[in-house]
N, CA, C and O of each residue as an XYZ file, in Angstrom:
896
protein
N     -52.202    -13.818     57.808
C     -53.143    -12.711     57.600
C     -53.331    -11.957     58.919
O     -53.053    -12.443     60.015
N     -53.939    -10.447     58.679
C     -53.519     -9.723     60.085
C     -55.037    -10.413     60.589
O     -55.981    -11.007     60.067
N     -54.582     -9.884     62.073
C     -55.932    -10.278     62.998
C     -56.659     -8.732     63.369
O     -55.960     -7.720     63.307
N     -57.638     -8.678     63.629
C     -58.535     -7.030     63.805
C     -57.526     -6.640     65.140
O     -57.732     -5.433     65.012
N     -56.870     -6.685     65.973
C     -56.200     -6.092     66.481
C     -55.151     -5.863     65.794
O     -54.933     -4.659     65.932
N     -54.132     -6.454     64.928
C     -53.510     -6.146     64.514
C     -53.677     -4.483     63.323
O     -52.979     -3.477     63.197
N     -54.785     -4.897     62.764
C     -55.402     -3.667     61.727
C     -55.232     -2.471     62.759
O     -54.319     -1.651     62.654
N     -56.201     -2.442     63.776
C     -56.820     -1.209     64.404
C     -55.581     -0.530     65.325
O     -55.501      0.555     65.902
N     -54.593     -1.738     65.189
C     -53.409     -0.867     65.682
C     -52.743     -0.328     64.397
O     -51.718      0.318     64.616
N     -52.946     -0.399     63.678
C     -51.667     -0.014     62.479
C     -52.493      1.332     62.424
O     -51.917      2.383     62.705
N     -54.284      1.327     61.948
C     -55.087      2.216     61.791
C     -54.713      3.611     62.811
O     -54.892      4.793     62.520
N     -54.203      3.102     63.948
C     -54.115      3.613     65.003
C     -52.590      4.497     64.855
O     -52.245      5.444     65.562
N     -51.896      3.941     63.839
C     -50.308      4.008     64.174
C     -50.247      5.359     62.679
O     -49.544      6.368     62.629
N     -51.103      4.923     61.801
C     -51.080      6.062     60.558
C     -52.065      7.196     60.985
O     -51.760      8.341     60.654
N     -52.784      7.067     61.424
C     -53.379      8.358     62.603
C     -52.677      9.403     62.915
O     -52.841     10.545     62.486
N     -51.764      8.973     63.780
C     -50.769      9.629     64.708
C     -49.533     10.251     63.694
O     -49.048     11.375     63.819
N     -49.249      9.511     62.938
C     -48.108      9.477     61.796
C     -48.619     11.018     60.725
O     -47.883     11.705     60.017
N     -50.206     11.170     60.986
C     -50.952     11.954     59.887
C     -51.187     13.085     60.958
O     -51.846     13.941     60.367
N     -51.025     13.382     61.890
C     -51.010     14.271     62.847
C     -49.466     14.817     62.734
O     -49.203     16.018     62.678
N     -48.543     13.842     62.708
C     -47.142     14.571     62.969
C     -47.177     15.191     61.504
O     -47.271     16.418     61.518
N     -47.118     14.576     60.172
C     -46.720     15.711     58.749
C     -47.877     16.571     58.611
O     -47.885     17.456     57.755
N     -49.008     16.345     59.512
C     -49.981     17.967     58.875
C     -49.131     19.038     59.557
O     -48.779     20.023     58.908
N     -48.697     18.851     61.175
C     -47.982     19.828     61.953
C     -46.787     20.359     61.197
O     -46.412     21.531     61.164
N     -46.211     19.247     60.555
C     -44.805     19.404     59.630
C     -45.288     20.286     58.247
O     -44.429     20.884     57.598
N     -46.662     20.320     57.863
C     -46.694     20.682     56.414
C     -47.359     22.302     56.538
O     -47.533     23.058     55.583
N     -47.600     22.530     57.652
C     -48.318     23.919     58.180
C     -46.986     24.526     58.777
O     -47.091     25.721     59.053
N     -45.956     24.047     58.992
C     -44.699     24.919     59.670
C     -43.823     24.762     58.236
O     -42.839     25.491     58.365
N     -43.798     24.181     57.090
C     -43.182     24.102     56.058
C     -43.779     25.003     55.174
O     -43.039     25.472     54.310
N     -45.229     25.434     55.198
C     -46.086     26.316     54.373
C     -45.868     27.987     54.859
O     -45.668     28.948     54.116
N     -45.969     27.973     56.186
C     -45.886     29.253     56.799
C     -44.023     29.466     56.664
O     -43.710     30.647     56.817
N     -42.777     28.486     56.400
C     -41.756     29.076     56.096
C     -41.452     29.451     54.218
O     -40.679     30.160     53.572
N     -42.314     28.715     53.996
C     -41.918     28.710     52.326
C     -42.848     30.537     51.995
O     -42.377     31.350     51.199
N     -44.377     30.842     52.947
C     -44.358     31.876     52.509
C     -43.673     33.489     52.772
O     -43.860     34.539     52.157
N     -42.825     33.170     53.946
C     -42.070     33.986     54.103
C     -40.768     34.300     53.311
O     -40.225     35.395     53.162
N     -40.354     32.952     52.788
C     -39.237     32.907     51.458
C     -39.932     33.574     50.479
O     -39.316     34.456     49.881
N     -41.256     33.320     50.130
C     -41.727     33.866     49.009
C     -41.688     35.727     49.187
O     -41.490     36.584     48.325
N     -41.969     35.863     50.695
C     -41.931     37.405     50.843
C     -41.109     38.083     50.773
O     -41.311     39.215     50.333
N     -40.023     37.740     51.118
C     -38.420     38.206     51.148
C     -37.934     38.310     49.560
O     -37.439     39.367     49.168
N     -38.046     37.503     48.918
C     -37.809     37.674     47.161
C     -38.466     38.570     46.770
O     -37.926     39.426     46.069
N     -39.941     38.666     47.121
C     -40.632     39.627     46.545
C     -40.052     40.922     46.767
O     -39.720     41.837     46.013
N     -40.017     40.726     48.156
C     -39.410     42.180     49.023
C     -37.787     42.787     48.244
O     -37.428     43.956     48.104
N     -37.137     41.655     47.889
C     -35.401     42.195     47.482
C     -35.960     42.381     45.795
O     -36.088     43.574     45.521
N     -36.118     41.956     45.271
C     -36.366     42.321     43.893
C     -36.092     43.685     43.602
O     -34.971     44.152     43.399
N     -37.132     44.280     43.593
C     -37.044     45.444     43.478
C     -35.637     46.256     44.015
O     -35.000     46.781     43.102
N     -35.036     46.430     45.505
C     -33.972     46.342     45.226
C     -32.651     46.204     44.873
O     -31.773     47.060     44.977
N     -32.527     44.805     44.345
C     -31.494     44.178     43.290
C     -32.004     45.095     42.001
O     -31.072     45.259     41.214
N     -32.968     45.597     41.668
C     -32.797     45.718     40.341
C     -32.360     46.871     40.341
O     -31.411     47.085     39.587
N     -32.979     48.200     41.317
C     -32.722     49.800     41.510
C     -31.191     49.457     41.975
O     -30.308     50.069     41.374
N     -30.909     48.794     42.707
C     -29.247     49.072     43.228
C     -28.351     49.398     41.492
O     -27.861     50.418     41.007
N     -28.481     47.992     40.996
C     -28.130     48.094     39.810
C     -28.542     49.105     38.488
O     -28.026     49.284     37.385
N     -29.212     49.421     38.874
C     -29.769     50.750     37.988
C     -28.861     52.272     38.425
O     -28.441     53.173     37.700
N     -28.801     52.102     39.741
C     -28.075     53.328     40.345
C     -26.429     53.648     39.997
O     -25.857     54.704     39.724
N     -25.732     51.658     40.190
C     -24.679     51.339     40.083
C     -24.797     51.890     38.108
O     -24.443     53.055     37.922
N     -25.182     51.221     37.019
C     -25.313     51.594     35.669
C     -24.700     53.229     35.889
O     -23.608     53.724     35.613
N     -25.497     53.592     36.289
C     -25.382     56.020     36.057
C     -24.617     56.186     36.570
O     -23.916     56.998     35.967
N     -23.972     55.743     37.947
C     -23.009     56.153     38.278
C     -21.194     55.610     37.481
O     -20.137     56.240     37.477
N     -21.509     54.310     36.943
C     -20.444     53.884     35.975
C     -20.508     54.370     34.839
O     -19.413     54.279     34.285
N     -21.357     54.901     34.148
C     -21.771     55.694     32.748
C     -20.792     56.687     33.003
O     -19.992     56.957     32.107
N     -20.734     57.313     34.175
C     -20.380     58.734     33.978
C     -18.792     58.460     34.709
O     -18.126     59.391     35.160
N     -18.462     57.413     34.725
C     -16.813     57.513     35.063
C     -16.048     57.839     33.927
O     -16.369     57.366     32.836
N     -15.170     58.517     34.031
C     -14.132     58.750     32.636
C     -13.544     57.697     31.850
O     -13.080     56.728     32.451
N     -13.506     57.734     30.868
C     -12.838     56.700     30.109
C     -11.127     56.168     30.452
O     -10.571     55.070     30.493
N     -10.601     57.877     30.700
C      -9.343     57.873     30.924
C      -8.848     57.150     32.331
O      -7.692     56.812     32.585
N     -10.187     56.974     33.309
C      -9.660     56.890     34.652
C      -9.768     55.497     34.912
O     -10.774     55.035     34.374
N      -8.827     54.318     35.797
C      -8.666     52.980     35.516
C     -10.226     52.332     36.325
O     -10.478     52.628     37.493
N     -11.142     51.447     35.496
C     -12.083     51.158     36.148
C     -11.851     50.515     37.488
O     -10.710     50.214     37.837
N     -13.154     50.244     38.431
C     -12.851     49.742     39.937
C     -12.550     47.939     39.209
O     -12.921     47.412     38.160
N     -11.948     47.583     40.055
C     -11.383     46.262     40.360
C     -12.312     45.605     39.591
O     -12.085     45.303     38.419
N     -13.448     45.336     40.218
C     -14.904     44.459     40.421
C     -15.382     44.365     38.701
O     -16.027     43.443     38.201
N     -14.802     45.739     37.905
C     -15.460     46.003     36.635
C     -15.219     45.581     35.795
O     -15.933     45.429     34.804
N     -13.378     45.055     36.068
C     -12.057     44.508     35.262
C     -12.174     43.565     34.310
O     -11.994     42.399     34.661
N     -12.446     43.807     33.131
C     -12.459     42.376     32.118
C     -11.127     42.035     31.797
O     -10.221     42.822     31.520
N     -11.070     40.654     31.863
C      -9.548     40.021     31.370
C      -9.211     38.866     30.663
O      -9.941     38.024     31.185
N      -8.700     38.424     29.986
C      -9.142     37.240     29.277
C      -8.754     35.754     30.376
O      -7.970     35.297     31.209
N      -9.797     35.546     29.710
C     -10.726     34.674     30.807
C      -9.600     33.080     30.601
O      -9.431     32.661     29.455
N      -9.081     32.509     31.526
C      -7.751     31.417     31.476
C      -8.917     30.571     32.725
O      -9.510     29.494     32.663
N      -8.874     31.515     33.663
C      -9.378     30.744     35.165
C     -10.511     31.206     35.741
O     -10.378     32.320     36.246
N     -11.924     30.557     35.860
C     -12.908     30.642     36.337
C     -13.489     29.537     37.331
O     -13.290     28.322     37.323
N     -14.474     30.522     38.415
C     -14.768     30.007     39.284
C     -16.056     29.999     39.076
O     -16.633     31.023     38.710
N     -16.665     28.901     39.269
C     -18.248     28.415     39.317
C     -18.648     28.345     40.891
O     -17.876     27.882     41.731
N     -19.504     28.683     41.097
C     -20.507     29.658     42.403
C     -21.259     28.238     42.443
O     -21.969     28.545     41.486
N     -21.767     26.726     42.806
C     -22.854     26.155     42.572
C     -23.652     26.262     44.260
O     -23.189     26.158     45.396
N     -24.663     26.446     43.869
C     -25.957     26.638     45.218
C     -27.068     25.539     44.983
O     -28.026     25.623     44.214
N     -26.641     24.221     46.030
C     -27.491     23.579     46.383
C     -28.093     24.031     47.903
O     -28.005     25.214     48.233
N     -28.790     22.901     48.936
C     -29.587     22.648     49.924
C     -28.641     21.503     50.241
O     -28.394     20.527     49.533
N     -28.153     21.809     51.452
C     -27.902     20.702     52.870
C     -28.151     19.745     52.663
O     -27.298     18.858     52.652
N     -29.455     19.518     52.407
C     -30.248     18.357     52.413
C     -31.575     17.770     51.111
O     -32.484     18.450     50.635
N     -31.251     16.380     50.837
C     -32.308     15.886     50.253
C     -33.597     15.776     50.570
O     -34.106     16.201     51.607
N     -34.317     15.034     49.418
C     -35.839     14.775     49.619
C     -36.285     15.878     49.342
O     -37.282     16.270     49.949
N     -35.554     16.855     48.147
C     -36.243     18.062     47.181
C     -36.653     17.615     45.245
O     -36.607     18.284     44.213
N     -36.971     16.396     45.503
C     -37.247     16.104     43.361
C     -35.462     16.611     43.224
O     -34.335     16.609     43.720
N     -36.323     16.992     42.156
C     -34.800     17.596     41.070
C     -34.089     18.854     41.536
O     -33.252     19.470     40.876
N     -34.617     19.227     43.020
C     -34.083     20.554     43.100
C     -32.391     20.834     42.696
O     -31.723     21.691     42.118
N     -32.237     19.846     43.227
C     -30.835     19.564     43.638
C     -29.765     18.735     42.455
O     -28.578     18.846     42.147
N     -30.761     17.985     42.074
C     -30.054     17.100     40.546
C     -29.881     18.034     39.129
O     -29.057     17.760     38.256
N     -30.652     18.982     39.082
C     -30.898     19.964     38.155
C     -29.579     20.787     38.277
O     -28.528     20.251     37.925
N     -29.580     21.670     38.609
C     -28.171     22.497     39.221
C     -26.666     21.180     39.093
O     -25.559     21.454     38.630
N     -27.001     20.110     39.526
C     -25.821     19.448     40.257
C     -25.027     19.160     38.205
O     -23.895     19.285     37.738
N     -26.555     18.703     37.521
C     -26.118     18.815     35.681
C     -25.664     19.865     35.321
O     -24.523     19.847     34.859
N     -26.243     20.877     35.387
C     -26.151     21.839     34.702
C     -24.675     22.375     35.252
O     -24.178     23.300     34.609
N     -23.942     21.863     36.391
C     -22.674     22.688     36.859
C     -21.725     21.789     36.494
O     -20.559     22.179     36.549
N     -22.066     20.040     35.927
C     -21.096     19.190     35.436
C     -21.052     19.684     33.965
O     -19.879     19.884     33.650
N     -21.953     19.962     32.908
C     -22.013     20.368     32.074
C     -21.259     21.671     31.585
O     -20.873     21.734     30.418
N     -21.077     22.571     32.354
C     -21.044     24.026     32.399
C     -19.114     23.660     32.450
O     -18.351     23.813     31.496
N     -18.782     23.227     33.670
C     -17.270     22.459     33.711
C     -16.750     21.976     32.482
O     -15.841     22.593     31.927
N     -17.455     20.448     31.765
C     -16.972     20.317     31.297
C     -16.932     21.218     29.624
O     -16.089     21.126     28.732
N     -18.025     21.947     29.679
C     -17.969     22.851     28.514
C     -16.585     24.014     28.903
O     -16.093     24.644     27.967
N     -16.093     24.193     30.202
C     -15.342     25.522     29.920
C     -14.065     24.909     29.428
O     -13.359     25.309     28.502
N     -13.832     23.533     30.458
C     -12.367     22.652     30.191
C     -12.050     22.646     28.889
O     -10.918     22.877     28.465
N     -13.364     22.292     27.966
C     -12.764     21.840     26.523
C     -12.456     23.380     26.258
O     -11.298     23.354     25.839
N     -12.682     24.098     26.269
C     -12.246     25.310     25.617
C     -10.825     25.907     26.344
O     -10.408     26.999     25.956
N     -10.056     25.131     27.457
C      -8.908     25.300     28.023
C      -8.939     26.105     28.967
O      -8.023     26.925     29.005
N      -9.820     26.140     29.866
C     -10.493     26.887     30.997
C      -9.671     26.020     32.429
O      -9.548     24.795     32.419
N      -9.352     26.571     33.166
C      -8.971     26.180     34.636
C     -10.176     26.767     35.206
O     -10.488     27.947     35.368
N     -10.920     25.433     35.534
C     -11.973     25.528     36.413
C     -12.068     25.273     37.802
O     -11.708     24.181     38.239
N     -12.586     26.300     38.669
C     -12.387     26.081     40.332
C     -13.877     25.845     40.955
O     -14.766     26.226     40.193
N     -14.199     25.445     41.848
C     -15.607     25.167     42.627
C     -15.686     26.139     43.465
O     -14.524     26.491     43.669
N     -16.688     27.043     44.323
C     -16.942     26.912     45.202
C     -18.348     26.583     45.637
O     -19.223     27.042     44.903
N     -18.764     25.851     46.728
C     -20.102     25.421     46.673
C     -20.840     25.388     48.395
O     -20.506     25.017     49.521
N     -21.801     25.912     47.843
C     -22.272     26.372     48.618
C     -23.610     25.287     48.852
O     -24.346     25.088     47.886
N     -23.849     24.703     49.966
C     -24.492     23.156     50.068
C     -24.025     21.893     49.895
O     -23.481     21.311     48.956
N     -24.409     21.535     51.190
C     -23.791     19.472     51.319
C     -24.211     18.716     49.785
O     -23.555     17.736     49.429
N     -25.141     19.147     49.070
C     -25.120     18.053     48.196
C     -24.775     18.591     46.940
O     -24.761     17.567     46.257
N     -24.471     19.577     46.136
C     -23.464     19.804     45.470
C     -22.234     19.661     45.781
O     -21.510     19.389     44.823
N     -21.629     19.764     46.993
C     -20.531     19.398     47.527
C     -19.947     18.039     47.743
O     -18.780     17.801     48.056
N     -21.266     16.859     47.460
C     -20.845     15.646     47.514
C     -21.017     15.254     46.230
O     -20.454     14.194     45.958
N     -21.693     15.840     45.249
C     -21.969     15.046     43.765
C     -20.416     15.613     43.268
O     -19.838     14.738     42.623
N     -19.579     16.929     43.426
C     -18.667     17.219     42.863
C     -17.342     16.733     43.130
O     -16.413     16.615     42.332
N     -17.381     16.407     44.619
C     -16.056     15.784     45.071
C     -16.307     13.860     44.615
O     -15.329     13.294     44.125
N     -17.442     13.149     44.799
C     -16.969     12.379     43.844
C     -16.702     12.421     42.318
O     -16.313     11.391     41.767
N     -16.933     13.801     41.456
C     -16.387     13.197     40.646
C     -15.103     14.387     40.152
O     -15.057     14.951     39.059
N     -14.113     14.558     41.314
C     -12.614     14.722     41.654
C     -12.776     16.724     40.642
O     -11.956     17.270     39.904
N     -13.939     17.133     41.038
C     -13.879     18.435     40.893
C     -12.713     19.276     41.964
O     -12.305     18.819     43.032
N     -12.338     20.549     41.383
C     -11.673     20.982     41.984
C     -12.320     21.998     43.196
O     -12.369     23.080     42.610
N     -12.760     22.184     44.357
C     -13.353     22.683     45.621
C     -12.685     23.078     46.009
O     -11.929     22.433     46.734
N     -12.427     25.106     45.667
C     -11.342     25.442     46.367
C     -11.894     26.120     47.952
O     -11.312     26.261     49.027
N     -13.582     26.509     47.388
C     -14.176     26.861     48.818
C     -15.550     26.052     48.904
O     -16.121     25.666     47.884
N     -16.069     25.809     50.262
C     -17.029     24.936     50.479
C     -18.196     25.603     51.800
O     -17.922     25.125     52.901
N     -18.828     26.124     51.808
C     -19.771     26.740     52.862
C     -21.296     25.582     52.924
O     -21.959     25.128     51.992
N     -21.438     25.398     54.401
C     -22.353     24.854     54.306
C     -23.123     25.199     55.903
O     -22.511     25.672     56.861
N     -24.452     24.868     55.892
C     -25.046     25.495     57.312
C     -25.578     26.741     57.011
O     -25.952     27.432     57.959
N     -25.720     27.295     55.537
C     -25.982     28.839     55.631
C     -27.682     28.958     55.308
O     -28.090     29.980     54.757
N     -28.394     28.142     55.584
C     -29.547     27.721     55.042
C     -30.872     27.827     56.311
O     -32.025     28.255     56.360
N     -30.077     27.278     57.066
C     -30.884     27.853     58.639
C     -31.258     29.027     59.039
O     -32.427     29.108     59.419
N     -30.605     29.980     59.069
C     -30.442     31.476     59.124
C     -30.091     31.778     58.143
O     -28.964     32.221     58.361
N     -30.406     31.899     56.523
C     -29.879     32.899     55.536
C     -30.029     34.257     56.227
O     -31.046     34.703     56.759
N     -28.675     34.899     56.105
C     -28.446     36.589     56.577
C     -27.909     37.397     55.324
O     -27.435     36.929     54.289
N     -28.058     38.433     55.593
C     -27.123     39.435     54.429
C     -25.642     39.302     54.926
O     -24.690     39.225     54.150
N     -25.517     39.277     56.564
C     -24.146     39.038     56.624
C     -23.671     37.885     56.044
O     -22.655     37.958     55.351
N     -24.323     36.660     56.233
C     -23.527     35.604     55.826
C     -23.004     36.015     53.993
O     -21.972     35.908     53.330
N     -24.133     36.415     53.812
C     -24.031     36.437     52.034
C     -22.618     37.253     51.723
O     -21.799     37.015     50.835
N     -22.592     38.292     52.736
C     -21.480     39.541     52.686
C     -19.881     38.696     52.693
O     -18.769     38.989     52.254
N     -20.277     37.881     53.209
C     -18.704     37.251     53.816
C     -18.148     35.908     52.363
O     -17.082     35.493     51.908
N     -19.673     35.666     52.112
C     -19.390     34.419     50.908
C     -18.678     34.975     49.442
O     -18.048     34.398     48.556
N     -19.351     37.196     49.775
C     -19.287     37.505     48.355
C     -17.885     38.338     48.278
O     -17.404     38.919     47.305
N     -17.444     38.230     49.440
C     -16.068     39.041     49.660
C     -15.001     38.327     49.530
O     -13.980     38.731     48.973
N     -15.154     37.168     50.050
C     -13.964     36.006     49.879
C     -13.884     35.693     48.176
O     -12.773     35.260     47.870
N     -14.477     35.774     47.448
C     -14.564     35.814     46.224
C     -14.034     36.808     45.082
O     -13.415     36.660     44.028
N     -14.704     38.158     45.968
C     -14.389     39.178     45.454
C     -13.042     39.877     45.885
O     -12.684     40.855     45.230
N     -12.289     39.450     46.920
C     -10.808     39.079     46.590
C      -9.697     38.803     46.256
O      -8.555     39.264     46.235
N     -10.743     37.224     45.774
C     -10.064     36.230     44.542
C      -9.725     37.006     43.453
O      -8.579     36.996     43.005
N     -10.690     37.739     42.939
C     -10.892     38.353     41.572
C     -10.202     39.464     41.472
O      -9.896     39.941     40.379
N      -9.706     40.288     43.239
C      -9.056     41.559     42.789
C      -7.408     40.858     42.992
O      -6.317     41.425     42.939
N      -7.641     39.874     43.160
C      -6.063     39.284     43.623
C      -5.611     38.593     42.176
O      -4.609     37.885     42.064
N      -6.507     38.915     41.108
C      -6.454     37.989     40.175
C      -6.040     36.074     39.719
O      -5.503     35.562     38.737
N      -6.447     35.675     40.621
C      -6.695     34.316     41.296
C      -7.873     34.162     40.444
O      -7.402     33.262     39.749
N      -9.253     34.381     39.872
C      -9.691     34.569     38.883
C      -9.974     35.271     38.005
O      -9.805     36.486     38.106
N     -10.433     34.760     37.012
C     -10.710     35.916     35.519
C     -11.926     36.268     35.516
O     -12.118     37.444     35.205
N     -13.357     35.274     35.901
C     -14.526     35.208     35.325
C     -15.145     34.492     36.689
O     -14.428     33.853     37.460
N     -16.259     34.640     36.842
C     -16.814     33.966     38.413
C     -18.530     33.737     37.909
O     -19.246     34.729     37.774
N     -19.070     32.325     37.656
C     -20.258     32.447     37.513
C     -21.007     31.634     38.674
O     -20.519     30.609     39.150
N     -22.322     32.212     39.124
C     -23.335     31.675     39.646
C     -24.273     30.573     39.555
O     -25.090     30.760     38.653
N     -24.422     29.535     40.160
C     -25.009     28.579     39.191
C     -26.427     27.853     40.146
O     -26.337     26.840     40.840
N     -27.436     28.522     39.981
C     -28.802     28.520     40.791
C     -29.860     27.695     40.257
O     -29.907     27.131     39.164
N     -30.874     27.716     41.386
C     -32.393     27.857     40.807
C     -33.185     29.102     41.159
O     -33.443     29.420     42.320
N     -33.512     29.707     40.207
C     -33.987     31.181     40.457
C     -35.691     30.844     40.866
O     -36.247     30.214     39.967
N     -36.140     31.005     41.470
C     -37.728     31.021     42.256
C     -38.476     31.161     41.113
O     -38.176     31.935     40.205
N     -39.649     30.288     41.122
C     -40.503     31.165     39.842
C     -41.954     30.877     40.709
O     -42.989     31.542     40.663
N     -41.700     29.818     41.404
C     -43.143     29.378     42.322
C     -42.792     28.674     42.729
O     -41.608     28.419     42.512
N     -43.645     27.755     43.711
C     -43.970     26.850     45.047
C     -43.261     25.495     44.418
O     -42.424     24.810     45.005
N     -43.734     25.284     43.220
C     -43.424     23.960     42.215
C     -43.140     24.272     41.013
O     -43.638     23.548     40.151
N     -42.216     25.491     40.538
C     -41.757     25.553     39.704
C     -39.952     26.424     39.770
O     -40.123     27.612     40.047
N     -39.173     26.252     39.676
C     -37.867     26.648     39.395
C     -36.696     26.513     38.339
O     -36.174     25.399     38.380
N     -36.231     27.259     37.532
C     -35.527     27.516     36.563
C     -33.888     27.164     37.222
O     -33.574     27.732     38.269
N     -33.082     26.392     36.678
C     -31.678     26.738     36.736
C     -31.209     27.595     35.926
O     -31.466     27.505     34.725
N     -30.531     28.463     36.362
C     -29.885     29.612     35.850
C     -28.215     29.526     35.965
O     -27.749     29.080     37.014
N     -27.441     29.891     35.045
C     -25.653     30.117     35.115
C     -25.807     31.929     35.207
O     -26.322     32.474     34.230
N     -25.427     32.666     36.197
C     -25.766     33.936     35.940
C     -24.096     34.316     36.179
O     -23.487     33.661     37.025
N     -23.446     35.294     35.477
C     -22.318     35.952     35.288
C     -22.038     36.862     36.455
O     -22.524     37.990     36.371
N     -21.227     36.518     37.698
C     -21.045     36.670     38.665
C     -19.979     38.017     38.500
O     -20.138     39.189     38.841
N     -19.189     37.546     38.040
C     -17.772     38.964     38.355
C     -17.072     38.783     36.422
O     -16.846     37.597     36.182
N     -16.865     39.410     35.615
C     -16.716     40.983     36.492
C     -18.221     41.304     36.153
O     -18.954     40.794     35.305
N     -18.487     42.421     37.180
C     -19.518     42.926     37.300
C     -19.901     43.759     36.067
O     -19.096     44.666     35.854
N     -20.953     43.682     35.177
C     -21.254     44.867     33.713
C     -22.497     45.063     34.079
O     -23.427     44.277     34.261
N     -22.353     46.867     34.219
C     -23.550     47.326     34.332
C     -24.223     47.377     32.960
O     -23.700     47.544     31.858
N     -25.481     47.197     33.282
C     -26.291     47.711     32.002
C     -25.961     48.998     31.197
O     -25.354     49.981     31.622
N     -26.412     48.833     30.110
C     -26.536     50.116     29.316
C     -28.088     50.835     29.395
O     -29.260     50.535     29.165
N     -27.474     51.711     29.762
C     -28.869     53.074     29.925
C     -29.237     53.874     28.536
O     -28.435     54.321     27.717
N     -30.021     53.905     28.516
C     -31.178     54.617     27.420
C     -30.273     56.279     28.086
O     -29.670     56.509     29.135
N     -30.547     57.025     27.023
C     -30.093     58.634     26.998
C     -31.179     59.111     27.921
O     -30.820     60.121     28.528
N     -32.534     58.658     28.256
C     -33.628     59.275     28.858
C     -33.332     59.511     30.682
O     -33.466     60.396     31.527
N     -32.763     57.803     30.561
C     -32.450     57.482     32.047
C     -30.843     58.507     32.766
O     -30.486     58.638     33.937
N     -30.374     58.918     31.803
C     -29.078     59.058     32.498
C     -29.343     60.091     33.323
O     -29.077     60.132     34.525
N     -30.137     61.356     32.343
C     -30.272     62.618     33.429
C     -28.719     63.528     33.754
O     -27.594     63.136     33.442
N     -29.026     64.669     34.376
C     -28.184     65.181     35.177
C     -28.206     65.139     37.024
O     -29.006     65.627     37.823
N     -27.073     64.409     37.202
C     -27.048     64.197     39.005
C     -25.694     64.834     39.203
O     -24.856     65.003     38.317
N     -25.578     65.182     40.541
C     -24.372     65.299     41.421
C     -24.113     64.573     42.266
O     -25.014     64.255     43.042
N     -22.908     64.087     42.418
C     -22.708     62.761     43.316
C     -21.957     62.995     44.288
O     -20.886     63.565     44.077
N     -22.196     62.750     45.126
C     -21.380     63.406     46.677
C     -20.898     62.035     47.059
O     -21.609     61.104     46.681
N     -19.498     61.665     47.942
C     -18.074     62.495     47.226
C     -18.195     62.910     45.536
O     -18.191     63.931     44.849
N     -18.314     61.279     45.335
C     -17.827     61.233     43.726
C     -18.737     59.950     43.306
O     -19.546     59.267     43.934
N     -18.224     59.920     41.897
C     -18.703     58.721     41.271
C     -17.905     57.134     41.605
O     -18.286     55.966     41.688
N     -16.468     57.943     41.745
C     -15.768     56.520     42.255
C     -15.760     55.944     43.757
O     -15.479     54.825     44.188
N     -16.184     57.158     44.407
C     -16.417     56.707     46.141
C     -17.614     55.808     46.332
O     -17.684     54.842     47.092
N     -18.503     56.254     45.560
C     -20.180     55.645     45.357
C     -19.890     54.046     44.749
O     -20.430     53.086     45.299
N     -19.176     53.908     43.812
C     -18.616     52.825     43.371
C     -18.109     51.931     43.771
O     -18.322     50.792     43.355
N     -16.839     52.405     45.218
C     -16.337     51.457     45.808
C     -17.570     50.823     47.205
O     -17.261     50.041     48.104
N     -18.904     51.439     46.991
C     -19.596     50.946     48.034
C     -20.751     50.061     47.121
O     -21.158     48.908     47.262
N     -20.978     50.769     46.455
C     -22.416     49.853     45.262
C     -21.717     48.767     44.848
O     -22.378     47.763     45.116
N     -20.648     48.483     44.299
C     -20.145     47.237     43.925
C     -20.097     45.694     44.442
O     -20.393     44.608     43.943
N     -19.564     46.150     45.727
C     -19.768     45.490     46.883
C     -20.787     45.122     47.313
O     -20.879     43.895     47.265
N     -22.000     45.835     47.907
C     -22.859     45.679     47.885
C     -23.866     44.550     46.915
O     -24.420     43.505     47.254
N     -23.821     45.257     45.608
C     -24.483     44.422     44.639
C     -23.825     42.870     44.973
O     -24.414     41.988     45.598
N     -22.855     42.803     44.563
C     -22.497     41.472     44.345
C     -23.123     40.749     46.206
O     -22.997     39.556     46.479
């Protein structure tokens, strides 16, 4: 049985222990609300980019060959996008996504799908290579500094693939934010890119300087 020195040191030892995770849970609070600000902040432009991209593809000619990015083809070979975290000690953040991208695989295989990986995070990257997925690209470290450049470079190497026809179909496979303690996995349809359909109200009359297809080869890109 302990002796009162023994107690008043332990007392002494969870003290100190409760000093280091409040410091840890006030530098984890002040980064999670800046994540929260930045979503808030891009929203709105993910949705107008794509609204802009819609009018300006409305009004391309039928006759004229769509951009690359737009290309539907029947779908033989697809690449799955999966986005975990580096690191554990997130619940299900990470187990959620890691199902839903074994599931998603083996649903395309049975239908005679050549399925490719790329994955983005150490622990999707380790649940898939043990079980002998195919990883044709692997990024990891992008979590420290999320940038637009980094994103630019992840969405180009891809969007490559797709004009090199190396794939048919490219999906995303997330947890989309909904709150602090709540997140949705999502499969979102990565390439080819389909703009929405616009209401007759929205289309309007514009002039597009150069053109509609110059505007195109930059919004596309972009979006994705």
């Amino acid at each position: 049985m302990a002796n009162l020195k023994q107690i008043r040191k332990r007392i002494g030892s969870v003290k100190s222990t409760q000093k280091i995770t409040r410091a840890m849970k006030l530098v984890a609070a002040a980064r999670l609300r800046r994540a929260q600000e930045n979503i808030t902040r891009l929203r709105p432009y993910a949705v107008k980019t794509m609204d802009v991209l819609s009018s300006v593809a409305a009004r391309i000619s039928s006759e004229e060959a769509p951009h690359p990015l737009l290309e539907k083809r029947k779908i033989e070979s697809v690449l799955l996008v999966v986005l975990t975290s580096d690191r554990g000690l997130a619940g299900a953040f990470n187990a959620n996504i890691e199902k839903m991208a074994y599931r998603r695989w083996k649903e395309l295989e049975a239908e005679g799908k050549d399925v490719k990986f790329a994955v983005i995070g150490r622990k999707g990257r380790d649940f898939l290579q043990r079980r002998g997925a195919n990883i044709v690209r692997e990024i990891t470290g992008v979590f420290e500094d999320p940038t637009l450049e980094k994103a630019g470079e992840i969405a180009r190497a891809i969007a490559d693939d797709y004009v090199a026809q190396d794939l048919d179909a490219c999906y995303l496979i997330y947890n989309e934010f909904k709150s602090a303690i709540s997140q949705q996995v999502v499969v979102e349809s990565l390439l080819p890119i389909v703009p929405r359909e616009l209401d007759p109200e929205e289309q309007g009359e514009f002039i597009y300087e150069p053109n509609e297809k110059a505007l195109l080869e930059t919004l596309l890109p972009l979006y994705l």
